[in-house]
Structure formats: C-alpha cells, structure tokens
C-alpha positions in Angstrom: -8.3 4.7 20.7 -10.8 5.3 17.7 -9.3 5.2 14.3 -10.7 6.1 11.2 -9.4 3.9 8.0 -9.9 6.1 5.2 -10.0 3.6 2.3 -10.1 0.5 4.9 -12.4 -0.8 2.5 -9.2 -1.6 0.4 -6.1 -4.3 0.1 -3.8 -2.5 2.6 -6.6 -0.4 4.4 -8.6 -3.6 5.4 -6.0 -5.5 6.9 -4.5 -2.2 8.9 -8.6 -2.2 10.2 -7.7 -5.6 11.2 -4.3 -5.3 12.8 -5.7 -2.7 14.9 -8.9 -4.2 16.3 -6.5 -7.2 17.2 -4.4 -4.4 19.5 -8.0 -3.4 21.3 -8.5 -0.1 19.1 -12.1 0.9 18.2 -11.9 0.9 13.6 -14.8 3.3 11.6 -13.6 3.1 7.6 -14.4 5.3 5.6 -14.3 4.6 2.0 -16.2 5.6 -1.5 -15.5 2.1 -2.2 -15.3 3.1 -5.7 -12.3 0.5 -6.4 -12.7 -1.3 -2.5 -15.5 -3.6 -1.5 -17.5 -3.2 1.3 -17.2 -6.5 1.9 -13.8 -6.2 3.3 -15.0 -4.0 5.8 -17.2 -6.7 6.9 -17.6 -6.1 10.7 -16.8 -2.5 11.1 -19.0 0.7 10.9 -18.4 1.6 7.5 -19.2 5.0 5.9 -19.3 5.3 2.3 -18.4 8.6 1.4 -15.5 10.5 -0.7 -13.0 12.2 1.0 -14.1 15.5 -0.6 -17.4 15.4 1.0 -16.0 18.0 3.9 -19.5 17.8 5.8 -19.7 13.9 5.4 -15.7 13.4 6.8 -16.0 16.4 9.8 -19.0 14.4 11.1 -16.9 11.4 11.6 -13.5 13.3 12.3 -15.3 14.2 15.4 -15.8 10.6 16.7 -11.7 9.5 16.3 -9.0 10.3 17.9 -6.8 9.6 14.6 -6.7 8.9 11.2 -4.7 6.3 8.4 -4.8 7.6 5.1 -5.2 5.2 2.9 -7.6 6.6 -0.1 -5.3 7.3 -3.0 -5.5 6.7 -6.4 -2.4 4.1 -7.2 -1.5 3.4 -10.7 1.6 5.0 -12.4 0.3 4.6 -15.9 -3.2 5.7 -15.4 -1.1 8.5 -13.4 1.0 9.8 -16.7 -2.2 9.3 -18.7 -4.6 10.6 -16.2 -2.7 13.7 -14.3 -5.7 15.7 -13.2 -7.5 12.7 -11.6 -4.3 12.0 -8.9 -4.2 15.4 -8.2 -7.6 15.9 -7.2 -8.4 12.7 -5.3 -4.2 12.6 -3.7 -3.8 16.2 -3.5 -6.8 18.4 -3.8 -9.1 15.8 -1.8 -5.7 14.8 0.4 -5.5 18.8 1.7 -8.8 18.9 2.5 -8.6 16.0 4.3 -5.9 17.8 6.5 -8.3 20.8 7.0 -10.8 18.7 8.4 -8.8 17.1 10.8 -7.8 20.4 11.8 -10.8 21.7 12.2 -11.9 18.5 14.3 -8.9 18.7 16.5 -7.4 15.3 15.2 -3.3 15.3 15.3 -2.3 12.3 14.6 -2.0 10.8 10.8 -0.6 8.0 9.3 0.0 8.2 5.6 -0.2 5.3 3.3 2.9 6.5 1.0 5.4 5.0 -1.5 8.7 4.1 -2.4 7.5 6.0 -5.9 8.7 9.1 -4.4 12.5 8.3 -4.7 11.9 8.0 -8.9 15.1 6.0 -9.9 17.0 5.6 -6.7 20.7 6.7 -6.4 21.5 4.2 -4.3 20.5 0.9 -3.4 19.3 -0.3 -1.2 17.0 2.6 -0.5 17.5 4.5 2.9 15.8 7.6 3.7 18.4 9.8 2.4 18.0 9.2 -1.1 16.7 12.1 -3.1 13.1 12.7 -3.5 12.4 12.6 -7.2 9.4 11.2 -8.4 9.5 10.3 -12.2 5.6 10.6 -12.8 2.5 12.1 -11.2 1.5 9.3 -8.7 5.0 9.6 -6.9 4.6 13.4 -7.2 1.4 13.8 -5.7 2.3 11.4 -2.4 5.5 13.6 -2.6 3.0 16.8 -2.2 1.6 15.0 0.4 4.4 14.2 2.6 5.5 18.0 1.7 2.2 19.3 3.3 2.7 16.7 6.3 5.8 18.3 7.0 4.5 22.5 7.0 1.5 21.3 8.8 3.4 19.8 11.9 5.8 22.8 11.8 2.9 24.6 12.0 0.0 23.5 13.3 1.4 20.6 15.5 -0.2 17.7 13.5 1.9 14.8 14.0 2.3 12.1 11.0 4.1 8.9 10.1 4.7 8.7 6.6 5.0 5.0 5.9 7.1 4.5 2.3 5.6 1.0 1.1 8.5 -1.2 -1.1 6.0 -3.8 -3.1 2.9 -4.5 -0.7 1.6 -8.6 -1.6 0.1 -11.6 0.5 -3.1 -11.9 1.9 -4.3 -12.2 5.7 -3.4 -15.9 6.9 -7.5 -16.3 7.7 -8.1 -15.9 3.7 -10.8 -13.8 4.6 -9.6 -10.7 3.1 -6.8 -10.2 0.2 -5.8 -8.3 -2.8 -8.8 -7.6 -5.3 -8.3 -5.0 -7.9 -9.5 -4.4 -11.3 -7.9 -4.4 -13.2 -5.4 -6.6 -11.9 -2.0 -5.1 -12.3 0.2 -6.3 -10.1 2.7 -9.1 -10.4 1.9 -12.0 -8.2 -2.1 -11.8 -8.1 -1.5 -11.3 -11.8 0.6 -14.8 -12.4 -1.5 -16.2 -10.6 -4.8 -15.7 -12.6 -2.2 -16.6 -15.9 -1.6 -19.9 -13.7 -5.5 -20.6 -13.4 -6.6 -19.6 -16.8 -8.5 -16.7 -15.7 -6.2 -14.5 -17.8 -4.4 -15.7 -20.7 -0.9 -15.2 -19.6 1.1 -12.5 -17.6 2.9 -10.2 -19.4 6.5 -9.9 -18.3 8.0 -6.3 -19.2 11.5 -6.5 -20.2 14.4 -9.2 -20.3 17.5 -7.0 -20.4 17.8 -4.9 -17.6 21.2 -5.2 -15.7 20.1 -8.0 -13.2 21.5 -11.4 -12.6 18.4 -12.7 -15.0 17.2 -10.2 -16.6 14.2 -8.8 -15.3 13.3 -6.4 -12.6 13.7 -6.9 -8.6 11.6 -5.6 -6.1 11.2 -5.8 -2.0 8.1 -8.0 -1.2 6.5 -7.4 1.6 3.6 -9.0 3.3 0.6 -6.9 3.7 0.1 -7.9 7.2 3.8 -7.0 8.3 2.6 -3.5 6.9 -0.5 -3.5 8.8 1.6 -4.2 11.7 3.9 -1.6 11.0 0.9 1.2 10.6 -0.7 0.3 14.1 3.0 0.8 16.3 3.6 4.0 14.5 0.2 5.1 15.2 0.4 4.1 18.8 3.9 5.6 19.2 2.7 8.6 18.1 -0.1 8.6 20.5 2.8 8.2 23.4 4.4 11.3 22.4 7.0 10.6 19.4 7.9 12.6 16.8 6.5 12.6 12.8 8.9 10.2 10.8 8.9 9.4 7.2 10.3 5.6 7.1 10.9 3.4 4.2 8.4 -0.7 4.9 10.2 -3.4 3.2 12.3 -6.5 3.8 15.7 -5.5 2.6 15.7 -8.3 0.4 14.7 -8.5 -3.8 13.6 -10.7 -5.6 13.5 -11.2 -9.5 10.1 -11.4 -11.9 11.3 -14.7 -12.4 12.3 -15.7 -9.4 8.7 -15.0 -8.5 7.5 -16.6 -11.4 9.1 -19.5 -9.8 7.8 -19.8 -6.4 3.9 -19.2 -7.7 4.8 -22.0 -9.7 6.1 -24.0 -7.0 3.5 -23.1 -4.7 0.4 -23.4 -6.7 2.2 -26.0 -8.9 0.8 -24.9 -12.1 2.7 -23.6 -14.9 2.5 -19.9 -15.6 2.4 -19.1 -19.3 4.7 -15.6 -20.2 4.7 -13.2 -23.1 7.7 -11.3 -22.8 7.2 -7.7 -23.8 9.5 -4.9 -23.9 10.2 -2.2 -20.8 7.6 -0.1 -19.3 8.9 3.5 -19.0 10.2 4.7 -15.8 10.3 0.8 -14.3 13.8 1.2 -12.5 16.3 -2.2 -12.7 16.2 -2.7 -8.6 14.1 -1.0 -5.7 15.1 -2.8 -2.4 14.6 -0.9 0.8 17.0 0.0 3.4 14.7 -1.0 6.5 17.3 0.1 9.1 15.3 2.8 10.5 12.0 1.5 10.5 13.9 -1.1 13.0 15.4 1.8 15.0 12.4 3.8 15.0 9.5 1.4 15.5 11.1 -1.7 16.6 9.6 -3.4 13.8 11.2 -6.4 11.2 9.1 -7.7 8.2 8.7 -11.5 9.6 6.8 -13.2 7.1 8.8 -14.4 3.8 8.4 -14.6 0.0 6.9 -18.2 0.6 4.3 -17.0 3.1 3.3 -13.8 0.4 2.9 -16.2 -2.1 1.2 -18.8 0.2 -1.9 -16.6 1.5 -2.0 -15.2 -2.1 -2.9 -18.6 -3.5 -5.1 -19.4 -0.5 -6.8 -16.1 -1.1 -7.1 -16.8 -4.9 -8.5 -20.1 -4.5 -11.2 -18.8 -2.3 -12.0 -16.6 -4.7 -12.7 -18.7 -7.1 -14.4 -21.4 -5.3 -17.0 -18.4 -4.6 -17.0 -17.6 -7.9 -18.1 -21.5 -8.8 -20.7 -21.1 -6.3 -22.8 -18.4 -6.8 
C-alpha cells in the first residue's frame, strides 16, 4: 500500500512513516515543515508543501492509496490566543484536504486527533462515551474534524479512523528520531532541558488540584505504541472495517511529580521547579479508557513510563552531543 504522511515530517508523523515502512508499506510525507524538520523524514520522498496548496496535494493524492493526517496546529494556548490560525490550517485547510482526496478517489483516512475534544471529562477514566465538549479552539477544531469525518463516510463512503491521542512522549528506541518542538512545551522533553541546563527550570502549573499530590495526571503514552496503533487501523480499514473514533492511551496516570521523579531517576540529575499557579482549562485527571481500542484493533500500549522516559533522554542526549559538535 502507498501512504501519504501529511506532516510525517513531525514527532508523531515521523515515527507512524516508520512503523509503516517496517510493515512493507510504500511512505511519501508531505509536510510544510514549517514546525517539522526534514530531517526526520530522512529516507522517504518528501514533498514540502502546505496542505492548502490543492494543485500541489491532488498531484500526490493520485500516487496513494491512503492518507494519515497528521498536519495540525497543536497548542491550546496559542489556540485561545490565536483562533483564526487553527481554524484555517485544522479546519479550512483540513476540508480541503477531504476534497482532494475525493476528488483523487482516496477513501481511507486516518486522523491524528485528541483527547482535547472531551473538554473536562465527566467521567474518568475516559471511554468513548463521554460528551464531546471541547473547552477551547484546538479541541474544537479536531472536533469539526471528526464531525466532517462522520457526514463524509455517510455520504460519500470515505472511511476514517479517528485516533484520540491521551499525552503522546518517548522517542523511537534507535534515537534517530524524537520529539523537537519550539518552543518546547511539553512536560517531559521540558524537565528534561531544566535537568541539563538548557532551560532554566520547568515550570510546574499548579499544586492544589484534587490529586493524591497535588498536581495534574495524565496517560503517557509511547509514541511508537501510537505509531503502531495508526498502521493496524489503517490496514484494517483497507480489509474492509468500519470508520471508528477510539481513544490511544495506557489506562494508567501518572502525576507531574511523579514524572518529575522518574526523569530524575533516569537521567540522574536534579530537575529545578518553580511552582506557578493553574493554567485555565488544565483538567485535575485525563486517563483513557483503552477498552475499545483493544476490542477494535487488538492493540495494548506495551512500552511503560520507564521506557517513555528512557528513549526521551537517549533522544535528548543525542541532541545535544550534535549540538557540541557542529
């Protein structure tokens, strides 16, 4: 099969380019690689182009036989700050993405989305049957998403897994590829660059929330376990299944601090803390229900919070040691 990664030039897109050339599938990405790096797409035909350019994306279209979606803008603050940028790259530039594969005959889809669209759960652990209510525009406009995923198999046939990411860390055992961003927002790349000096310290929003210690808990889970979990949706769609939306995570939390304490353990550095008040909108607890991803796809997250964190310090040290190099 030929798959085109759109954004495989980032964290999660790169290593689902790599999960399915290791199951024999052909890989094109497709990225503006306007926060990726081409380098992660090293060895695969890589087209830089947006997804709005219609002409550029029906030219490829016509080479694949599917698509994973992963090209959309990702950060809830810039999100609340920033509204009319998310809606045109993950809704304006997301439908006309759908058009083209339309037009180019492509029916099968696998959508990067997000926990985000539940807003504050009703219920934990999260299962499918929470509401949706997304509390700002990032989880709204992968909810529009998933909306227009839904009219356009009722309608037009196009079939589509949308894959509900819990908190996506860890790097690809090799080291080769990993988590880059910049900025750096995210909790255990950012402890880790408070560990090594290359920040000052990680900020650790809020100390009172209604958990055992204090601070937040999330579901880690390893990048590559969602890579996995892309390519047997994708090729169970290709045998005939029906579109599912399915919550990716572990079905375990873990604490800020009880993350905290692991990098420390692992990369045996201390990590120096400011503790700053809540960010709006940051929910106590999101832990996924995983049940149905197991019924549906077979699939269980295998790697555990000490493997995330391992491949994220092996990642972080190669990093740097390139850094002293060049």
């Amino acid at each position: 099969m030929v798959v085109l990664v759109i954004g495989g030039a980032g964290y999660i897109g790169s290593h689902a380019a790599r999960a399915l050339r290791r199951r024999g599938h052909e890989v094109i990405v497709y990225d503006n690689v306007s926060t990726g790096h081409a380098f992660l797409a090293s060895g695969f035909e890589l087209v830089r182009a947006d997804i709005a350019d219609v002409a550029t994306l029906k030219s490829v279209l016509r080479r694949v036989d599917s698509v994973m979606h992963f090209a959309a803008h990702a950060y809830v603050g810039e999100s609340v700050e920033n509204p009319r940028k998310y809606f045109r790259n993950n809704v304006e530039s997301g439908l006309a993405l759908l058009n083209a594969c339309l037009d180019c005959n492509v029916r099968r889809i696998i959508f990067s989305s997000t926990c985000a669209v539940y807003g504050v759960p009703v219920r934990i652990p999260i299962s499918e049957q929470n509401p949706r209510q997304p509390v700002n525009p990032y989880g709204v406009s992968k909810l529009f998403f998933e909306n227009a995923l839904e009219a356009y198999d009722r309608a037009y046939g196009l079939r589509f897994a949308a894959l509900r990411y819990f908190n996506a860390a860890g790097a690809d055992e090799s080291g080769e590829i990993g988590e880059l961003h910049d900025p750096e927002s995210h909790l255990i790349p950012s402890a880790m660059q408070a560990a090594t000096g290359a920040r000052r310290e990680m900020e650790l929003f809020g100390t009172d929330y209604p958990t055992p210690d204090g601070t937040c808990i999330r579901d880690y889970i390893h990048v590559n376990d969602l890579a996995d979990a892309h390519v047997i949706a994708l090729e169970l769609l290709t045998g005939g299944a029906n579109s599912m939306e399915v919550n990716l995570g572990t079905g375990r939390g873990y604490s800020v601090k009880e993350i905290i304490s692991k990098i420390e353990e692992v990369s045996k550095l201390k990590v120096p803390v400011r503790i700053a008040g809540r960010r709006p909108g940051d929910p106590p607890a999101l832990v996924a229900d995983p049940t149905l991803a197991e019924k549906l796809l077979h699939w269980k997250a295998t790697r555990s919070l000490d493997d995330i964190v391992a491949t994220a310090w092996k990642w972080m040290q190669r990093q740097d040691s390139k850094a002293l190099s060049s």
